[in-house]
BALOBA-1460 file (C-alpha; in Angstrom, 3 decimals):
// residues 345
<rec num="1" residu="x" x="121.931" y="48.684" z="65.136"/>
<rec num="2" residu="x" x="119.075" y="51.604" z="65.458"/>
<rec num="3" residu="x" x="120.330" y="54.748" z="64.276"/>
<rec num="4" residu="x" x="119.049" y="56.522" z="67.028"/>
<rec num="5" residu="x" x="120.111" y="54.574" z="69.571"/>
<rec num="6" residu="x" x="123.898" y="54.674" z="68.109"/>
<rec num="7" residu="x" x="123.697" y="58.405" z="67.614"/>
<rec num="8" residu="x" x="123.010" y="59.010" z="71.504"/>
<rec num="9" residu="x" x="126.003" y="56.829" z="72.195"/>
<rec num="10" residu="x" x="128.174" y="57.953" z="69.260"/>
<rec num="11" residu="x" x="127.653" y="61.608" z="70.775"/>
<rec num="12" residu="x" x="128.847" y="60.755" z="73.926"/>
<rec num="13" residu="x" x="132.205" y="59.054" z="72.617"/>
<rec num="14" residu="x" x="132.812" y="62.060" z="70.728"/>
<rec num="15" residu="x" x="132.705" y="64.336" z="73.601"/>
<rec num="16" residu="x" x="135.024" y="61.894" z="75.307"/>
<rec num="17" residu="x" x="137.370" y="61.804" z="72.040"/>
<rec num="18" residu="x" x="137.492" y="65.085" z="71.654"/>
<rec num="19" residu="x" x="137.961" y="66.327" z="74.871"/>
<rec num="20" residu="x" x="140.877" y="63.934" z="75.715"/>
<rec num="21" residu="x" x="142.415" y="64.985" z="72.418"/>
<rec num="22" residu="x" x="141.859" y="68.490" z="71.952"/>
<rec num="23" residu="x" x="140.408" y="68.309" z="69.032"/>
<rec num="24" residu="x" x="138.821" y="71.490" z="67.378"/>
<rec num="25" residu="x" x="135.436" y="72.129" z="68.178"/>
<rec num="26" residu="x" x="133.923" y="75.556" z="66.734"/>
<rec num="27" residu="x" x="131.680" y="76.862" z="69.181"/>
<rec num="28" residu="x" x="127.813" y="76.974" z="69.154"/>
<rec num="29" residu="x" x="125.809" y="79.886" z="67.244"/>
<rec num="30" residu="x" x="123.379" y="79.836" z="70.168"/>
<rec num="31" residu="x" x="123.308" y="79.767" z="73.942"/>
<rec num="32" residu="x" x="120.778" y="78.202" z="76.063"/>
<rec num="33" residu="x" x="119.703" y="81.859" z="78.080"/>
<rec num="34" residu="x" x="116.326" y="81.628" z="78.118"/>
<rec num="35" residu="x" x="114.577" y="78.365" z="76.608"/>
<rec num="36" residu="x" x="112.151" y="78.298" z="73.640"/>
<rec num="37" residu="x" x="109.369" y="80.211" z="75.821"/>
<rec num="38" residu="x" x="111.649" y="82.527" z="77.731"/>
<rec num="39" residu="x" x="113.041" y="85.806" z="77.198"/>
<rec num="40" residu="x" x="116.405" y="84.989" z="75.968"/>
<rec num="41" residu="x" x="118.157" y="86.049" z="72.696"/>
<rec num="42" residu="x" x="119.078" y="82.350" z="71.553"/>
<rec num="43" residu="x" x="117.955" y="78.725" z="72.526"/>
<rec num="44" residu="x" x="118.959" y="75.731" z="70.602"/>
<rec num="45" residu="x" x="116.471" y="72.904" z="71.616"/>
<rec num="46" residu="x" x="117.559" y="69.841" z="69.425"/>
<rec num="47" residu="x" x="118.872" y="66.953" z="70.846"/>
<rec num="48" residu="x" x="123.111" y="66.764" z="70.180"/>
<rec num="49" residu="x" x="123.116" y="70.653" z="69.926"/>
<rec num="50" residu="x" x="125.215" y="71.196" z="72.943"/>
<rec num="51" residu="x" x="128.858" y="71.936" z="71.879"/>
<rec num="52" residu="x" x="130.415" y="69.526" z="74.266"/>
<rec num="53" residu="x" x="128.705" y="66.933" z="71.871"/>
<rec num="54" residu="x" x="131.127" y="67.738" z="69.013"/>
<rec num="55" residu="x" x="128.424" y="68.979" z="66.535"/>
<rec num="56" residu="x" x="129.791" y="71.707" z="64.474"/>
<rec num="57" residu="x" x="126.812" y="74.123" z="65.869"/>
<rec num="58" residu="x" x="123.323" y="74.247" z="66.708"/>
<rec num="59" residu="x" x="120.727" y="72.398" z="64.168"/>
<rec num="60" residu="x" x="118.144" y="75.042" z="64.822"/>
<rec num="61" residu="x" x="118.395" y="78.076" z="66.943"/>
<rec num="62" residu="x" x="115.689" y="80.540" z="68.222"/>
<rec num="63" residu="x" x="115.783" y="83.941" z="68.693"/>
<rec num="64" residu="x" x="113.089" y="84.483" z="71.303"/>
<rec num="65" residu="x" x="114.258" y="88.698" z="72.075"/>
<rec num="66" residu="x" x="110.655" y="89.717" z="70.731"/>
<rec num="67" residu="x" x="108.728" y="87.089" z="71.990"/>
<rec num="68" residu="x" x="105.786" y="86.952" z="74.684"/>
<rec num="69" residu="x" x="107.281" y="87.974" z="78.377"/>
<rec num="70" residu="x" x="105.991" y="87.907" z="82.058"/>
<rec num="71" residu="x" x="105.804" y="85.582" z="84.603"/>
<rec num="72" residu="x" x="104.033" y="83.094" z="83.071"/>
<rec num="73" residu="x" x="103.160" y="82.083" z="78.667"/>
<rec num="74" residu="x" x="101.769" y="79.641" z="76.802"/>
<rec num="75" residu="x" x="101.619" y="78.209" z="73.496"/>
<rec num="76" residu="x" x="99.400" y="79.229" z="70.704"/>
<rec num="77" residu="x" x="96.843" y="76.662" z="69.674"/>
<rec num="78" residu="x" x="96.199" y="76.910" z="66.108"/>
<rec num="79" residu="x" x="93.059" y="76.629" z="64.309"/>
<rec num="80" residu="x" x="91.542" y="77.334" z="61.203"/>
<rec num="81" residu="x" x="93.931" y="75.395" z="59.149"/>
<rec num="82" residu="x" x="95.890" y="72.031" z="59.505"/>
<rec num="83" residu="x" x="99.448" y="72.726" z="60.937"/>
<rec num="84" residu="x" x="102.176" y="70.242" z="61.876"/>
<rec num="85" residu="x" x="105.263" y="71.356" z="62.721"/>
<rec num="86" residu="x" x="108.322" y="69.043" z="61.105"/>
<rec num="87" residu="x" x="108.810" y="65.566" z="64.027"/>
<rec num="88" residu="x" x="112.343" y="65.768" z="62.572"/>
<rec num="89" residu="x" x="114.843" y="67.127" z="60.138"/>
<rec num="90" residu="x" x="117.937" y="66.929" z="58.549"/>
<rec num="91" residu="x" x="120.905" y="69.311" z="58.865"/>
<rec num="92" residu="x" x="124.809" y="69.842" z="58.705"/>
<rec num="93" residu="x" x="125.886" y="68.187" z="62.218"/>
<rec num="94" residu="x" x="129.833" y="67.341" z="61.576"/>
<rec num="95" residu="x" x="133.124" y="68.468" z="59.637"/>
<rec num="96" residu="x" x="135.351" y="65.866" z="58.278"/>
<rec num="97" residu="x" x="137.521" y="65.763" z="61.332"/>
<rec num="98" residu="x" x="134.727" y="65.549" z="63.608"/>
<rec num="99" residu="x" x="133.160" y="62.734" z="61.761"/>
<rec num="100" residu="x" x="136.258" y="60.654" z="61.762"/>
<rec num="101" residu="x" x="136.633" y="60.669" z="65.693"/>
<rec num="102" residu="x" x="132.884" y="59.938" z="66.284"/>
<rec num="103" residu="x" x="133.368" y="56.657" z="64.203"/>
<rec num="104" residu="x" x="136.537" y="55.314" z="65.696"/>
<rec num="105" residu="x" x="135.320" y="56.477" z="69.043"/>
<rec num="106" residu="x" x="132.259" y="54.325" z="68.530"/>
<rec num="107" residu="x" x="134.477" y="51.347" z="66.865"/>
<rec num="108" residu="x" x="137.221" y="51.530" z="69.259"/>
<rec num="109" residu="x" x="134.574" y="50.809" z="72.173"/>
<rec num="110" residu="x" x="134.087" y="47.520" z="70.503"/>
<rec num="111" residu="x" x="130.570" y="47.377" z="71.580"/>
<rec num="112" residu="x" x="128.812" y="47.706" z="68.028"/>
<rec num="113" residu="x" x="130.214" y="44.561" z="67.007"/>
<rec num="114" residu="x" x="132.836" y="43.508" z="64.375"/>
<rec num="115" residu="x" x="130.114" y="43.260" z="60.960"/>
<rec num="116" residu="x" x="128.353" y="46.509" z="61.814"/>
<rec num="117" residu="x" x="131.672" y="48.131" z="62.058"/>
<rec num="118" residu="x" x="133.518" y="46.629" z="58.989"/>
<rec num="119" residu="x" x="130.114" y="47.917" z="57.038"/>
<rec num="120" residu="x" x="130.928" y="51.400" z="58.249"/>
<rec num="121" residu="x" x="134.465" y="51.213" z="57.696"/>
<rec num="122" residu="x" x="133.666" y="50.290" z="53.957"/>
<rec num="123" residu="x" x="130.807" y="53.219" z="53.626"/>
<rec num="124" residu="x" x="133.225" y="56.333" z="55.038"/>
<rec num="125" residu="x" x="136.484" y="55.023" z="54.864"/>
<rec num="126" residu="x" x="136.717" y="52.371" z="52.144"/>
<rec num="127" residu="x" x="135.054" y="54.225" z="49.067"/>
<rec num="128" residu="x" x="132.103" y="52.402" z="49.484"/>
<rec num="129" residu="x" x="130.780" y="55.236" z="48.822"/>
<rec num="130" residu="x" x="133.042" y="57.903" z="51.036"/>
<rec num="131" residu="x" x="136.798" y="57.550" z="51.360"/>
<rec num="132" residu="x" x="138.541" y="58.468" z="54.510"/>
<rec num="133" residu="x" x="135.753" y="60.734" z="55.715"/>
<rec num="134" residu="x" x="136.241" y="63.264" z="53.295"/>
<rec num="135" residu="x" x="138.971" y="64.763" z="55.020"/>
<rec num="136" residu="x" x="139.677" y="65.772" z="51.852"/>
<rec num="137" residu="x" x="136.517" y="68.265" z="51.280"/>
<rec num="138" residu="x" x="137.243" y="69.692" z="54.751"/>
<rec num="139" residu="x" x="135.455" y="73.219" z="54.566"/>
<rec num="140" residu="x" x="133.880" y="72.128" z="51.737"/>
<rec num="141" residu="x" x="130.777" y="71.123" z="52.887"/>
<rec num="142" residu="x" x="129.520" y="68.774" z="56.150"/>
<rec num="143" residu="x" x="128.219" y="65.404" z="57.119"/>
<rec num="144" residu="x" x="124.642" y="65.549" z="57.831"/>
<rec num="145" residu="x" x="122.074" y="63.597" z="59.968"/>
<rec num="146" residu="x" x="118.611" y="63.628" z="61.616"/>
<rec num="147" residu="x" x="117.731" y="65.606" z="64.468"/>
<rec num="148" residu="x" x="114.218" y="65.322" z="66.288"/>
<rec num="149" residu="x" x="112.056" y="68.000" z="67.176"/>
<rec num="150" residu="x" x="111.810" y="67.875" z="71.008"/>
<rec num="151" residu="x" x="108.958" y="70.068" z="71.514"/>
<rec num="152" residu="x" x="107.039" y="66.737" z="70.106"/>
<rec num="153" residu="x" x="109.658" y="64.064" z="71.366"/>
<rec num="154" residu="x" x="106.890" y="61.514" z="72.257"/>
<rec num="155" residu="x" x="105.809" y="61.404" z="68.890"/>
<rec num="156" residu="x" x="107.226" y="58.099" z="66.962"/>
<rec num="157" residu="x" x="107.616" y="60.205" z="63.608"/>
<rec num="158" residu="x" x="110.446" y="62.336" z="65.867"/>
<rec num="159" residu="x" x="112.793" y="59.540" z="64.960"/>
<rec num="160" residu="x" x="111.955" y="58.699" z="61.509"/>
<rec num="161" residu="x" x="114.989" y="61.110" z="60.230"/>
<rec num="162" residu="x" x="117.418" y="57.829" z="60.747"/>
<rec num="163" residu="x" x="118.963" y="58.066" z="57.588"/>
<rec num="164" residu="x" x="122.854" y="57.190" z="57.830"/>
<rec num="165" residu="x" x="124.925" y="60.357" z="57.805"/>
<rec num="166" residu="x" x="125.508" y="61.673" z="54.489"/>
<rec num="167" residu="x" x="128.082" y="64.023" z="53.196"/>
<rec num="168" residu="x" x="126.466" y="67.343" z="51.251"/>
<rec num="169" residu="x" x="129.030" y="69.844" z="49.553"/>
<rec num="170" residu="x" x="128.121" y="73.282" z="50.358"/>
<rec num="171" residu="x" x="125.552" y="75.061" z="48.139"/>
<rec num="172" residu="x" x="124.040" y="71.400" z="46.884"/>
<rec num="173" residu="x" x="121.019" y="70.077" z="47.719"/>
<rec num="174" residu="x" x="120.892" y="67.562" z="49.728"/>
<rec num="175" residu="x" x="119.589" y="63.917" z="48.478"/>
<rec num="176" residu="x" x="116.845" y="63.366" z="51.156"/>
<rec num="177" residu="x" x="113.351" y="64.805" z="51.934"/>
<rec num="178" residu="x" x="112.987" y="66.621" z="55.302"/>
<rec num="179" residu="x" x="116.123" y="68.392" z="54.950"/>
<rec num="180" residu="x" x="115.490" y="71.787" z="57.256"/>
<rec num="181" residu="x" x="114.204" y="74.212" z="54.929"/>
<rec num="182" residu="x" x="112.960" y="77.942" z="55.709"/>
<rec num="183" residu="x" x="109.452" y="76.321" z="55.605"/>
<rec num="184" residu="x" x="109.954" y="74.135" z="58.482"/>
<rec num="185" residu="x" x="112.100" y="76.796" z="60.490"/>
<rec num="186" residu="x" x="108.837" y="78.717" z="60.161"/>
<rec num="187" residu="x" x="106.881" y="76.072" z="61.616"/>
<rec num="188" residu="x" x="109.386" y="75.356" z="64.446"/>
<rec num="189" residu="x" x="109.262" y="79.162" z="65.202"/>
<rec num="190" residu="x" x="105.514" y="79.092" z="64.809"/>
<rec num="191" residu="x" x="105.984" y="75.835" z="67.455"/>
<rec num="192" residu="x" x="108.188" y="78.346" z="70.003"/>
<rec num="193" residu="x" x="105.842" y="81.675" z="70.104"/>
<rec num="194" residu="x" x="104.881" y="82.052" z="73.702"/>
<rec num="195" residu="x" x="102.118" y="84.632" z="74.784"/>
<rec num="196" residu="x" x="101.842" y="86.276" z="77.723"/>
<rec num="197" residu="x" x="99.082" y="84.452" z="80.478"/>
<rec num="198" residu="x" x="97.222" y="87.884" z="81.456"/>
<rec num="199" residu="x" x="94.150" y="88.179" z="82.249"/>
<rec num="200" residu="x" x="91.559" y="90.645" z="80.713"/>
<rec num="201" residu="x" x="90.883" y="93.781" z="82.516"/>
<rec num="202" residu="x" x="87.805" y="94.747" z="84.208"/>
<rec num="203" residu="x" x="85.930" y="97.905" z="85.256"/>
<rec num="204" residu="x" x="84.038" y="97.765" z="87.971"/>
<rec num="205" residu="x" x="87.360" y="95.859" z="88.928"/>
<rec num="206" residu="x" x="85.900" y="93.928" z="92.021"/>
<rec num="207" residu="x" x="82.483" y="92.226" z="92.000"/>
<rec num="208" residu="x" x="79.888" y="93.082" z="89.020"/>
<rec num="209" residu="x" x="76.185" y="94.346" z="89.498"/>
<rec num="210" residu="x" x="73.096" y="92.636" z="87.756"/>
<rec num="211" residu="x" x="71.929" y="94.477" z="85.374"/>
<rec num="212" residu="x" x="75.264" y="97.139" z="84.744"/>
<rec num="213" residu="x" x="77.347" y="96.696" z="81.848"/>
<rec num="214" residu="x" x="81.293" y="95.807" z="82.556"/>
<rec num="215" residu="x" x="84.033" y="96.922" z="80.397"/>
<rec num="216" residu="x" x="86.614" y="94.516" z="79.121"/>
<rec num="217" residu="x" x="90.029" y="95.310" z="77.688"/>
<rec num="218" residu="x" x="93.512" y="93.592" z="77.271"/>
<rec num="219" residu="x" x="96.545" y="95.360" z="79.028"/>
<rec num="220" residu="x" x="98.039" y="97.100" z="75.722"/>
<rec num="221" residu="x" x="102.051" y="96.885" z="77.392"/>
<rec num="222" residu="x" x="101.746" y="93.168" z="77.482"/>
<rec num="223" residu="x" x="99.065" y="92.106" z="74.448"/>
<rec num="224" residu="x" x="100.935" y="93.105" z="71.128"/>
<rec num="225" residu="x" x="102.766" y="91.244" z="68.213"/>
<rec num="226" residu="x" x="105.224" y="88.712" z="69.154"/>
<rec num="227" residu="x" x="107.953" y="87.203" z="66.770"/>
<rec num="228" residu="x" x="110.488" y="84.283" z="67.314"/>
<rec num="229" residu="x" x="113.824" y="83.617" z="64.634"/>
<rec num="230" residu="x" x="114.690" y="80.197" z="63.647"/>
<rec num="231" residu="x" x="117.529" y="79.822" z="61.871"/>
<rec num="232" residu="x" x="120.329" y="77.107" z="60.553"/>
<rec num="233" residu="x" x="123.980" y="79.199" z="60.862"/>
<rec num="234" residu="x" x="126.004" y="76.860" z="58.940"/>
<rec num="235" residu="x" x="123.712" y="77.095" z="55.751"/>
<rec num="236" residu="x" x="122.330" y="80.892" z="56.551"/>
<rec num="237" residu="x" x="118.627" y="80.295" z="56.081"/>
<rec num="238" residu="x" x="116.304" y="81.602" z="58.790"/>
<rec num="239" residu="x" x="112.534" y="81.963" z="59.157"/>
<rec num="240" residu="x" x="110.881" y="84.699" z="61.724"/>
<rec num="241" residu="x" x="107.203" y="83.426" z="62.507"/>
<rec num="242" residu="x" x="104.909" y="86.947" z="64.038"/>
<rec num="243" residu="x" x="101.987" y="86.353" z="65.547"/>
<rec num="244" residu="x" x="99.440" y="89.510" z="65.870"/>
<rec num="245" residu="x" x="95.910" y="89.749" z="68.351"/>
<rec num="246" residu="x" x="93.148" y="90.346" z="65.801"/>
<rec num="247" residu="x" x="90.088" y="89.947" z="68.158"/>
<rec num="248" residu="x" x="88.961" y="88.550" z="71.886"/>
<rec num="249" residu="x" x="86.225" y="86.639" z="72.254"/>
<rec num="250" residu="x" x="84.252" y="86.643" z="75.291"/>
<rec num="251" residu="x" x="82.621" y="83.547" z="77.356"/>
<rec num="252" residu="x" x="81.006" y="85.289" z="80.392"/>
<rec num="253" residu="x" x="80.560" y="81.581" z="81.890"/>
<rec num="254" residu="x" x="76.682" y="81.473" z="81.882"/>
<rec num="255" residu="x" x="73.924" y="81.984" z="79.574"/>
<rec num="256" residu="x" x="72.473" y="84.680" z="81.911"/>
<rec num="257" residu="x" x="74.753" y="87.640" z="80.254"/>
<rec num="258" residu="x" x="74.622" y="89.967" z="77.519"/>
<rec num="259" residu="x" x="77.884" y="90.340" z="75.310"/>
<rec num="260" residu="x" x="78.632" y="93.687" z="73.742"/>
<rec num="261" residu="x" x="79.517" y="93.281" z="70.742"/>
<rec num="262" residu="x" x="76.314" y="90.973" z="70.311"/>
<rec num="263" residu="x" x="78.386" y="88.669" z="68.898"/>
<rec num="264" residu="x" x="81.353" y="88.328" z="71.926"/>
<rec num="265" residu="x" x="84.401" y="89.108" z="70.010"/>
<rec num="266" residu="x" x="85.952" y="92.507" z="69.628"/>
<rec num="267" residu="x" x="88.493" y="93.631" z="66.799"/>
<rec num="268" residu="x" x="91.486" y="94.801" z="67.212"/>
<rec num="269" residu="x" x="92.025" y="98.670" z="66.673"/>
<rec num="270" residu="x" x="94.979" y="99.468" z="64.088"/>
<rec num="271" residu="x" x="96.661" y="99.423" z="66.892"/>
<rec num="272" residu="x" x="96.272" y="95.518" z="68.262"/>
<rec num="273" residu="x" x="94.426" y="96.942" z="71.123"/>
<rec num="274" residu="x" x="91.971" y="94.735" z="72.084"/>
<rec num="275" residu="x" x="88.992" y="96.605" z="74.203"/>
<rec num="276" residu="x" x="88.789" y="99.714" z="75.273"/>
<rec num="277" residu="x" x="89.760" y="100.806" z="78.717"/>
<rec num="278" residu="x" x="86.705" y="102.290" z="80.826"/>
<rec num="279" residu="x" x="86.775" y="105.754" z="80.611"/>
<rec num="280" residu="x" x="84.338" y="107.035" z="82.406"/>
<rec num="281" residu="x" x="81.134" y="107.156" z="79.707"/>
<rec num="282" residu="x" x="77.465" y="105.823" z="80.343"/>
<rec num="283" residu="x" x="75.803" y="102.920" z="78.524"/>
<rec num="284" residu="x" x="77.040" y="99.812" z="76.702"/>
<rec num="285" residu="x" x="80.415" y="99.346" z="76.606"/>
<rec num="286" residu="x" x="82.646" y="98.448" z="73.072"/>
<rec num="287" residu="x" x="83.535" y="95.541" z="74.104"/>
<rec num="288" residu="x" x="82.126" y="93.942" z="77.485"/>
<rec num="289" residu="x" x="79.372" y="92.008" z="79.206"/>
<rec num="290" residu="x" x="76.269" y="92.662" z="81.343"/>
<rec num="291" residu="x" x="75.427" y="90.207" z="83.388"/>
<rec num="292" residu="x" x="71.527" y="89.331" z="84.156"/>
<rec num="293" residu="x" x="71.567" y="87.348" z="87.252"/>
<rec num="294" residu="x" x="73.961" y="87.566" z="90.322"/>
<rec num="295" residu="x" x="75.983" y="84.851" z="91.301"/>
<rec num="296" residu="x" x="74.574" y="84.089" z="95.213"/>
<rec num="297" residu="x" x="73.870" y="80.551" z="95.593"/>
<rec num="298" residu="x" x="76.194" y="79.806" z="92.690"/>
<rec num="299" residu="x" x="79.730" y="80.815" z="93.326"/>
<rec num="300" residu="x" x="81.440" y="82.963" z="90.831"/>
<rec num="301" residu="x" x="81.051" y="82.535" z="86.798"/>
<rec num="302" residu="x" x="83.902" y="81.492" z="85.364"/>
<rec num="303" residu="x" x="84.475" y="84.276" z="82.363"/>
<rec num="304" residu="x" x="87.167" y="83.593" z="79.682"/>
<rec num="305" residu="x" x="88.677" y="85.962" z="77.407"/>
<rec num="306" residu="x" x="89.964" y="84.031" z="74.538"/>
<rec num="307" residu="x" x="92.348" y="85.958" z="71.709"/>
<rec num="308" residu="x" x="92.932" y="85.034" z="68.159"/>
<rec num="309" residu="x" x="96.395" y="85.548" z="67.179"/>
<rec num="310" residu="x" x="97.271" y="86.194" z="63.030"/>
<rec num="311" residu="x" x="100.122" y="84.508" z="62.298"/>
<rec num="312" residu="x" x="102.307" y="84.863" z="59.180"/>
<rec num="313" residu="x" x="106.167" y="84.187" z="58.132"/>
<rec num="314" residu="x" x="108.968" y="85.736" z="56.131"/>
<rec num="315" residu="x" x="112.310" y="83.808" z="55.656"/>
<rec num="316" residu="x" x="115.352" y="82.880" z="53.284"/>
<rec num="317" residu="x" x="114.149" y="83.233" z="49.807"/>
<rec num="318" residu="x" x="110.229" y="84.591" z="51.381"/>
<rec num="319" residu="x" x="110.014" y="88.307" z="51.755"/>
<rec num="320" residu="x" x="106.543" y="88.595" z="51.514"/>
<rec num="321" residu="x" x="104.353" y="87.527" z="54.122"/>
<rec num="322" residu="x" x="103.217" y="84.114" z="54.202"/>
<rec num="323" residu="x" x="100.037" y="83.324" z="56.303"/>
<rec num="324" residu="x" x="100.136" y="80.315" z="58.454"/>
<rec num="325" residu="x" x="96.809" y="79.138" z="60.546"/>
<rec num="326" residu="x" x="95.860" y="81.316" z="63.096"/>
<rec num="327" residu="x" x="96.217" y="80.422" z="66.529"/>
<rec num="328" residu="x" x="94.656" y="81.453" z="69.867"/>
<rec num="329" residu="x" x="95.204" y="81.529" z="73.603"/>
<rec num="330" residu="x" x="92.731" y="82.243" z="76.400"/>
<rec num="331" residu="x" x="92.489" y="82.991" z="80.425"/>
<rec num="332" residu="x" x="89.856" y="82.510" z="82.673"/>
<rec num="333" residu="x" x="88.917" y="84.131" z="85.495"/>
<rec num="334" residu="x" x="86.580" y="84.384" z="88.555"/>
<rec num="335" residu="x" x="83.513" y="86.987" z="88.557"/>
<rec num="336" residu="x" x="81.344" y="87.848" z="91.049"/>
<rec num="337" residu="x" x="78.108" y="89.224" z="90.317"/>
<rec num="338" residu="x" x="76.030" y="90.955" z="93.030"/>
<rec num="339" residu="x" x="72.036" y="92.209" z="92.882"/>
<rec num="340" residu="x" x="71.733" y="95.927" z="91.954"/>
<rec num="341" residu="x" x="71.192" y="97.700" z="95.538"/>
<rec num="342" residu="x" x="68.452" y="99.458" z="96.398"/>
<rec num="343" residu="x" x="67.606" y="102.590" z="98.269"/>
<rec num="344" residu="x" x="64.576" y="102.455" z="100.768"/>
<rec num="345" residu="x" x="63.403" y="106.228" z="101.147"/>
């Protein structure tokens, strides 16, 4: 029978079983306030992370407190580097006593059939190789299985963590690959970082003029560092992925325009600000455009301001900074560009 496909139904029993028996069930290290991308303290987003499911807590869970706000973020897009965050994992999901009624839920629905269930009842009751669920290591370690990432559900490699659940005593390490690690938890967070969808700042702040240079700067309240937590409770590793603006590129939407710097992207001050805001000087601005034809007859160029985030890691174990690829995120917005006027005398 498909692991996965048991698992979704074996969760389901449990919640039954344990709610019609009263069974302990410690309660989640997370709550589901805000969502990966919202403003929330804690999300857990793996599939079976709900407490009514009987898992002992979370798999992974986000704290999202410092990451991008406002009405409306998006996801960094990474480039200069390959990055993949983990399709699945492995992690604690069950105590002893937990265990035991998700199998004899699932067996005592008779719908797995009488050889699948003997086999289990000789690999976690029988010694073959666990003995009566290890209720005898209770709080001495967990059961284990494979969760998928569900940021990246559609991809076939999210169920490829179908190894049968395994017992790991705590502090060992446990015999698979892809168990979580504070690698991965940096990715996931990496996977979560939101930023906010502004759109650059202008001055003038209504249409443009041929010919005059316009200033462009990021709003410096909502363009700054952002940071999300992952972490695994039960075995107290966590990873906090920050991502910082380092430049903004400009795309004035037409060849007909002059970019200031020459080259269209502006550094960051030592303070992430990105631009400068007009204030009120002559000439080329630090960071801006000048446009050299109006937009009549054309409709409005379509300029795009495009950030590049740095993004780097600490973690369990990791307390220097560890670079990941760098990721970016860009608006675009409508400009209107009228011919300089003229004064007949």
């Amino acid at each position: 029978m498909p692991a996965v496909i048991r698992r979704t139904r074996a969760a389901a029993i449990l919640a039954a079983a344990l709610a019609g028996a009263a069974l302990m069930t410690a309660p989640a290290h997370a709550t589901e306030t805000g969502g990966r991308g919202g403003n929330g303290t804690q999300s857990t987003p793996t599939g079976g992370s709900d407490p009514s499911s009987g898992l002992i807590s979370a798999s992974v869970t986000y704290d999202t407190s410092k990451n991008g706000r406002g009405p409306s973020t998006g996801p960094l897009t990474a480039v200069g580097g390959s990055f993949t965050p983990p399709p699945c994992w492995y992690a604690p999901a069950y105590t002893p006593e937990q265990f035991k009624a998700l199998e004899e839920g699932v067996w005592g629905e008779d719908s797995t059939g009488y050889e699948w269930d003997n086999t289990q009842r000789d690999r976690y009751v029988n010694g073959k190789p666990y003995k009566n669920f290890n209720m005898d290591k209770a709080g001495k370690g967990y059961w284990w299985t494979g969760f998928p990432n569900e940021a990246d559900i559609a991809d076939p490699a999210s169920t490829s963590c179908d190894a049968p659940y395994f017992w790991v005593d705590t502090g060992d390490t446990p015999p698979v690959q892809n168990a979580i690690t504070p690698e991965m938890l940096a990715k996931l967070a990496y996977q979560a970082i939101r930023i906010p969808n502004e759109r650059a700042e202008l001055n003038p702040t209504a249409v443009q003029t041929v010919n005059l240079p316009t200033w462009i700067w990021m709003n410096q309240r909502d363009i700054r560092p952002v940071s999300v937590t992952a972490s695994v409770p039960l075995l107290g590793i966590s990873a906090t992925t920050t991502a910082t603006p380092v430049s903004m590129t400009i795309d004035p939407g037409t060849k007909d325009a002059q970019t200031f710097p020459a080259s269209g992207t502006c550094t960051a001050d030592g303070n992430h600000h990105l631009g400068t805001p007009y204030n009120g000087s002559h000439g080329n601005p630090p960071c801006g455009v000048t446009y050299l034809r109006s937009t009549d007859g054309t409709g409005p160029f379509r300029l795009k301001a495009t950030i590049t985030w740095a993004v780097s890691w600490v973690g369990t174990g990791h307390a220097d900074p560890t670079a990941l690829p760098s990721g970016t995120y860009g608006r675009g917005q409508d400009v209107t560009v009228q011919e300089i006027q003229s004064v007949n005398r």
